[in-house]
N, C-alpha and C positions, 0 to 999 in steps of 0.2 A: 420534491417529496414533502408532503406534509409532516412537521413535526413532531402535532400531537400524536398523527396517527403512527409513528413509528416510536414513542414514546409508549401511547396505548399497547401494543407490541411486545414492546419489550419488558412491561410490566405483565403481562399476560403469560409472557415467556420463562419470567421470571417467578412468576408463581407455579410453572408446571415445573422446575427445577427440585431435583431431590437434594435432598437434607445432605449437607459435605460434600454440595458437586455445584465450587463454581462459577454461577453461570459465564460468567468473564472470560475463562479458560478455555469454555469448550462453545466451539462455533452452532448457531442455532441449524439445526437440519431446516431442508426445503419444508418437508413434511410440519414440522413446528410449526414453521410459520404459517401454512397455508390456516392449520388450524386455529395459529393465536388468533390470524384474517377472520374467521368465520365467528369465532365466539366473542370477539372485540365489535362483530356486527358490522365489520370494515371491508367484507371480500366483493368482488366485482358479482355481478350476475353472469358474468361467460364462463369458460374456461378459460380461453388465450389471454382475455386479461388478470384472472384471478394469478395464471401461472409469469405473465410479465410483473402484476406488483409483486408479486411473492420473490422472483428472481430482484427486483429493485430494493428489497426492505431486505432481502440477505445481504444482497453491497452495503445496505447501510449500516447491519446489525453484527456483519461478520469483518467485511472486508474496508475498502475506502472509500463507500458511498459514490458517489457522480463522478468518483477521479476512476474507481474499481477500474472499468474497462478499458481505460489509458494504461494502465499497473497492468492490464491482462493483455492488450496488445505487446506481442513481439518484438516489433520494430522500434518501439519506446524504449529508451534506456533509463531518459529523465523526463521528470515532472516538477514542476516548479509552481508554488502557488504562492500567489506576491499581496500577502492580504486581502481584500474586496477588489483589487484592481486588475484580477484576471488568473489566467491558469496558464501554464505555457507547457511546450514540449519539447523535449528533442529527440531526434531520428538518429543522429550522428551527423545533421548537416547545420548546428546549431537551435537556437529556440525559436520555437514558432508560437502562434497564441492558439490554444482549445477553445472551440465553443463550447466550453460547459461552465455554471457559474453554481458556485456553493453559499451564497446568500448571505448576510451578515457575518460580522465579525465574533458575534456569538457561535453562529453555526460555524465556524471553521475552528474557532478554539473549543469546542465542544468536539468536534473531529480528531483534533490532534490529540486532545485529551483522551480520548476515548484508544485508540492507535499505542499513545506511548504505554498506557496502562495493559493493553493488550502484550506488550512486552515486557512489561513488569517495572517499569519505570515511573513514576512521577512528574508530573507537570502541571504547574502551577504557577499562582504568583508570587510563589515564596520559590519554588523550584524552576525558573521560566524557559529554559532551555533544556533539550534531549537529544540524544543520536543515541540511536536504538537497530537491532536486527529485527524486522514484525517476523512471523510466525513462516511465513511464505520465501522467506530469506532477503526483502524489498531492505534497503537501507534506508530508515526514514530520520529527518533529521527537522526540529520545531524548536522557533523562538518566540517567543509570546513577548507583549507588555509587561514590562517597561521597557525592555532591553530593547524591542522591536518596537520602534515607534511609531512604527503604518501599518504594525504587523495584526494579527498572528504570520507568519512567513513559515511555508514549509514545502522541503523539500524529499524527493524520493529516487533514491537509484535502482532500478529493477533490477530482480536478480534471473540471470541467465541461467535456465535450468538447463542448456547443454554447454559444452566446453568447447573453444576451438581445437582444433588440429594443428598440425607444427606446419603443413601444407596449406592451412587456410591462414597462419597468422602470416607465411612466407609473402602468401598471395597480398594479403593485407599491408605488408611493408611494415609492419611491426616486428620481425625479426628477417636479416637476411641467412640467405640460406648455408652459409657456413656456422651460424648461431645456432639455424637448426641442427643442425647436423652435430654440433658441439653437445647441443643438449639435451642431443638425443642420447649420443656414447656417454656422456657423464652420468643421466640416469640409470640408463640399460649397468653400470660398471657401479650402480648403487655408492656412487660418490657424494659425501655430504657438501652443498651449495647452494647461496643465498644470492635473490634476483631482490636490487632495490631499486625506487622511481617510483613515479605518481601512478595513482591508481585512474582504472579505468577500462574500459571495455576492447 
């Protein structure tokens, strides 16, 4: 994705914003864009493509740019970005490497920054570190330079917008079924009780 042109964009976007509304806070519509595209003199001549950059320049301007569709995959739980040196994933059967590449070390701490600020955080070289909830419930966590010395490094835990089942975690081997069965009469009996251990899916 070209820079200036999501740059051009977003200054574009940001001048159609009203007065005490902002634009930071609230995610750009498809519609905005299409139109910042058209009077920025940036829009494709088709449709399919005007409606593909337009979905492209929302990942960058809303969500997490070239990583977005890993974050909107399902079967993703983690995302792993190792400075300029790659993007990696995991399924649940460990990290694999993505084909996708986020470009300089500008452009990925220009990401993070952009990300932590969306959650009302600071990140900086005076502030170089963040672990943040984004907006979507994603856990994202960023260490910049200095602390990161091959960095910027950042990582993301998707958040599972459905919950398991006491039958699906049985089946999982994360609880046996006398645990279920336990935790099920202790809620159902509104008994107060705390579950501790590493987090995780």
């Amino acid at each position: 994705m070209n820079l200036e042109l999501i740059n051009r964009v977003r200054r574009q976007l940001a001048a159609q914003t009203r007065p005490g509304r902002p634009s930071h806070r609230h995610p750009a519509a498809r519609a905005d864009i299409v139109k910042a595209l058209c009077e920025a003199g940036a829009a494709p001549p088709d449709q399919p493509g005007l409606l593909e950059l337009s979905a492209t320049l929302a990942d960058d301007l809303n969500g997490a740019g070239p990583l977005q569709p890993l974050l909107d995959d399902t079967t993703v739980t983690d995302v792993v970005v190792n400075g300029t040196d790659g993007v990696w994933i995991d399924r649940g059967e460990g990290l694999q490497a993505a084909q996708v590449r986020l470009g300089d070390t500008d452009t990925i701490r220009s990401l993070a920054c952009r990300l932590a600020a969306a959650a009302g955080r600071r990140l900086d070289a005076g502030s170089p570190y963040a672990d943040v909830r984004l907006p979507d419930g994603t856990r994202f966590h960023a260490i910049l330079p200095p602390i990161a010395t091959g960095g910027p490094y950042l990582s993301f835990r998707t958040h599972r917008a459905k919950a398991f089942t006491l039958a699906q975690l049985v089946e999982a081997d994360t609880l046996t079924a006398d645990m279920a069965d336990l935790l099920l009469r202790v809620v159902t009996a509104r008994i107060p009780y705390l579950i501790t251990g590493a987090t995780g899916y």
